[in-house]
N, C-alpha and C positions, 0 to 999 in steps of 0.2 A: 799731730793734732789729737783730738779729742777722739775721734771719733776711728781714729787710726790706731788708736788704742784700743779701744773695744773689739775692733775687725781682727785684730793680731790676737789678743784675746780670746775669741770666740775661735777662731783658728787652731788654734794649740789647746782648746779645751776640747774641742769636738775630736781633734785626729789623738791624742791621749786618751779619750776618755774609749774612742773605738779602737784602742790598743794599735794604732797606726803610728808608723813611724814621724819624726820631725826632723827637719836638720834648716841648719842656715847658714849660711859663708855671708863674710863679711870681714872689712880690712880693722874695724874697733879690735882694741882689745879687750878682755872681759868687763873689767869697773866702767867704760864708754857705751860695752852692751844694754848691762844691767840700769844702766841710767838710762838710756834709750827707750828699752823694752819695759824696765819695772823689776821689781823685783819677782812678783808672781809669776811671771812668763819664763824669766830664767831657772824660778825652782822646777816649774815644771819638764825645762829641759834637761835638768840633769835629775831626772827623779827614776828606778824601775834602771838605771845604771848609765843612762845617759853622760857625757862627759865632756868638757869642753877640750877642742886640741886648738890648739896655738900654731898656727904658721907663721913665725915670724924672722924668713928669710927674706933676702933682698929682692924685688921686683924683679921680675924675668923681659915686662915689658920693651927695658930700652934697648935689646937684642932681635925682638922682632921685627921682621923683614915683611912688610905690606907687597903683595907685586903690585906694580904701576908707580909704587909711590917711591921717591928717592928719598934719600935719608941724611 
């Protein structure tokens, strides 16, 4: 939303502007981000050397074991 824009916004202006670090995981890949986010929010993440890394190996989920739960 609207308004979820602003907050994400105001976020990454105030912790950049007090030279505070940012980081954020998420399974998008960059072009999914940057439409997500804006492009403002993204420049500011890689601004001062910031850098996007790409995890794009296969889910490790369908190997884990819950105890109690069978599988």
């Amino acid at each position: 939303t609207k308004n979820e824009q602003v907050v994400l916004h105001q976020i990454v202006d105030r912790r950049t502007a007090s030279m505070r670090s940012v980081g954020m995981l998420t399974n998008l890949n960059y072009e999914a981000m940057k439409t997500l986010l804006g492009e403002r929010i993204m420049d500011r993440m890689t601004m001062n050397g910031g850098r996007w890394v790409n995890f794009n190996w296969e889910s490790w989920r369908p190997n884990v074991v819950q105890p109690g739960i069978a599988k």
